[in-house]
C-alpha positions in Angstrom: 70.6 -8.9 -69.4 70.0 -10.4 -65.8 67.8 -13.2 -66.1 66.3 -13.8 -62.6 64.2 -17.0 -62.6 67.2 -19.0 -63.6 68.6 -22.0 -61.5 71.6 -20.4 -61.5 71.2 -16.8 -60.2 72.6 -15.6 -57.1 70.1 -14.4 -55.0 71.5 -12.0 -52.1 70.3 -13.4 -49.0 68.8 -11.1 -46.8 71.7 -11.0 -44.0 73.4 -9.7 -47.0 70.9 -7.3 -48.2 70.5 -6.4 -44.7 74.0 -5.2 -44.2 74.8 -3.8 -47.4 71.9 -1.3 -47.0 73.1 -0.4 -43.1 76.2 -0.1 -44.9 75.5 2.0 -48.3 71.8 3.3 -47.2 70.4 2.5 -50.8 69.7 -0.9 -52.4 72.2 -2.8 -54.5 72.7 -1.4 -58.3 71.0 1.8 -57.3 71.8 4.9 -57.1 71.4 7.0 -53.8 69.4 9.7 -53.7 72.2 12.2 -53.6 74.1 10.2 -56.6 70.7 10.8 -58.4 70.8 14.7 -57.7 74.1 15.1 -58.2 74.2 13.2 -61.6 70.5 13.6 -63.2 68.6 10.0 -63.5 68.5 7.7 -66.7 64.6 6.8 -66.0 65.2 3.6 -68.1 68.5 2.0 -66.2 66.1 3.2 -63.2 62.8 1.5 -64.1 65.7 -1.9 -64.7 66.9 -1.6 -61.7 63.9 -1.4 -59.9 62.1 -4.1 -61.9 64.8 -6.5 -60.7 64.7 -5.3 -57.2 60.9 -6.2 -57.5 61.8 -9.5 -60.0 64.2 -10.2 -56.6 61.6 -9.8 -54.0 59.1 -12.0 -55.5 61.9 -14.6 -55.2 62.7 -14.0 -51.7 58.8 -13.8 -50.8 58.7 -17.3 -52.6 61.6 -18.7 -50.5 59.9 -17.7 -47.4 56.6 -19.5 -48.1 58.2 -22.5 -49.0 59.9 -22.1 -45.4 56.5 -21.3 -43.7 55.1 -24.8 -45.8 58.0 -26.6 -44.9 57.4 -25.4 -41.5 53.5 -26.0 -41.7 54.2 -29.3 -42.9 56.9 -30.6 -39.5 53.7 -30.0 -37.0 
């Protein structure tokens, strides 16, 4: 298992995330929509996948307030 909150995780940056949806049109390690009809969903690597979307978010929101601080903090 993916552990999130670790030092060492790789966080897509969102230039990154940015052009791999443009590219794919669906979010990293999940399926698209028309995988998900064509192939039936497993609701549990779904609700995975989407809890480290959200695990992911919450570190990107976290990044950007230390920016806005840091910012804050320069005037």
């Amino acid at each position: 298992m993916v552990k999130l909150f670790e030092k060492n995780y790789h966080l897509m940056s969102i230039p990154e995330l940015k052009e791999f949806i443009e590219k794919n049109k669906r979010l990293p390690e999940i399926p698209s929509a028309d995988e998900m009809l064509k192939n039936g969903v497993n609701t549990a690597e779904l609700m995975m996948g989407l809890l480290k979307k959200l695990e992911e978010l919450t570190l990107h929101v976290i990044q950007q307030q230390e920016e806005i601080e840091a910012l804050k903090a320069k005037k």
